[in-house]
C-alpha positions in Angstrom: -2.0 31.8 -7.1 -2.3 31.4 -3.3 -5.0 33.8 -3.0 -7.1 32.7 -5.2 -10.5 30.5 -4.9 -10.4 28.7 -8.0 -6.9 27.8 -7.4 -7.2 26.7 -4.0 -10.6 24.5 -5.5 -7.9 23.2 -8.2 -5.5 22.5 -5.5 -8.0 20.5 -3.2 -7.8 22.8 -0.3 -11.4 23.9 -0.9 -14.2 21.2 -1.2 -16.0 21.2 -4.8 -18.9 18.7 -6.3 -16.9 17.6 -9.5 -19.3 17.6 -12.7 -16.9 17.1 -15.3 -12.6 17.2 -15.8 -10.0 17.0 -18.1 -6.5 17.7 -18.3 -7.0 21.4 -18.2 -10.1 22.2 -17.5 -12.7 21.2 -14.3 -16.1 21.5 -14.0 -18.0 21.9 -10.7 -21.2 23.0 -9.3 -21.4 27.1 -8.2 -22.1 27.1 -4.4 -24.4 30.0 -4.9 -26.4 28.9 -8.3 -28.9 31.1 -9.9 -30.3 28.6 -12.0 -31.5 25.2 -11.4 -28.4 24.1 -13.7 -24.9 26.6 -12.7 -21.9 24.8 -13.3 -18.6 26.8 -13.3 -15.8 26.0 -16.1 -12.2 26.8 -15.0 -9.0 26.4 -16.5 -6.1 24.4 -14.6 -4.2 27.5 -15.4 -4.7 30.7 -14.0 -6.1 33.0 -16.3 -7.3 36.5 -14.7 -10.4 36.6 -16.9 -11.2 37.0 -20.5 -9.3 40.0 -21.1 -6.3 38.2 -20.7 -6.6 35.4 -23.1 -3.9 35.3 -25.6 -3.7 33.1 -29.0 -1.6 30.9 -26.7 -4.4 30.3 -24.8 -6.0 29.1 -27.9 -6.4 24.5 -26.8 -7.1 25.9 -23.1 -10.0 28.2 -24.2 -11.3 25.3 -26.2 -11.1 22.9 -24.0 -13.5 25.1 -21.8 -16.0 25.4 -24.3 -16.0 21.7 -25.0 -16.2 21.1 -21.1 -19.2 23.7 -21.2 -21.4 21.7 -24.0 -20.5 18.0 -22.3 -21.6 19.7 -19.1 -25.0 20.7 -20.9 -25.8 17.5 -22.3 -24.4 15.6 -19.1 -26.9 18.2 -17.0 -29.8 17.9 -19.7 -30.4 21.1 -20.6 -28.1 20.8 -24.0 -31.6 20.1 -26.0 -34.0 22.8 -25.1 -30.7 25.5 -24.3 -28.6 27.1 -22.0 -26.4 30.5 -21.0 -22.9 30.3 -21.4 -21.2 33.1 -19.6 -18.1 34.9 -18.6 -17.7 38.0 -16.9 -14.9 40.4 -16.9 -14.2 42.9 -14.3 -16.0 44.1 -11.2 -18.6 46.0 -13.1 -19.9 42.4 -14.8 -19.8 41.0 -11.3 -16.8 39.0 -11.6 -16.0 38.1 -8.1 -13.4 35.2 -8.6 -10.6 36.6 -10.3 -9.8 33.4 -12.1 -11.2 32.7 -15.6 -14.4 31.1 -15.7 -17.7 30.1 -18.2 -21.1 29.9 -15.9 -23.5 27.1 -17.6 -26.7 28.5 -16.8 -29.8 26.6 -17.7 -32.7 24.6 -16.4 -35.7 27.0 -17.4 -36.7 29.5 -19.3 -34.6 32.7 -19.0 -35.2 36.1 -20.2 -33.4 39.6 -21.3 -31.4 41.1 -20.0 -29.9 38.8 -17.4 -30.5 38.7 -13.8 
């Protein structure tokens, strides 16, 4: 999509800091972290968000959660743990309508969120 962020990142019309990549997934730093560690996960493939996924989505969606624990242990924060999360929607605060797993770690955190 030619509106969207994510896809213009994938496309390399936007600049990104690369933490991790694979066939269908990339890995890069959020430009506005909350955490000492925030590392976005994004599909190749435009997905909206979670509500879309499908059982074809199935390697995809694995993929990003494989991506999400290399980038925790790559980042150091896989040991004493992390938040792995997705938002849906603009009542979660999903601004980027491209599907996408926040790695969230670097201290302690607590409950609720944010």
């Amino acid at each position: 999509m030619s509106d969207c962020l994510f896809c213009r990142i994938l496309a390399g019309e936007l600049p990104s800091e690369a933490v991790a990549s694979t066939d269908t997934t990339y890995a890069f730093r959020d430009i506005n972290p909350v955490m000492p560690t925030h590392v976005l996960v994004v599909p190749r493939q435009h997905i909206e968000n979670a509500h879309y996924l499908r059982s074809e989505h199935g390697e995809v969606l694995a993929d990003m959660f494989q991506v999400a624990q290399e980038v925790a242990s790559s980042e150091g924060i896989a040991e004493r743990g992390y938040r792995l999360v997705l938002n849906v929607g603009p009542d979660a605060l999903n601004s980027v309508p491209h599907l996408h797993i926040h790695v969230l770690g670097g201290r302690p955190m607590g409950w609720p969120p944010g």
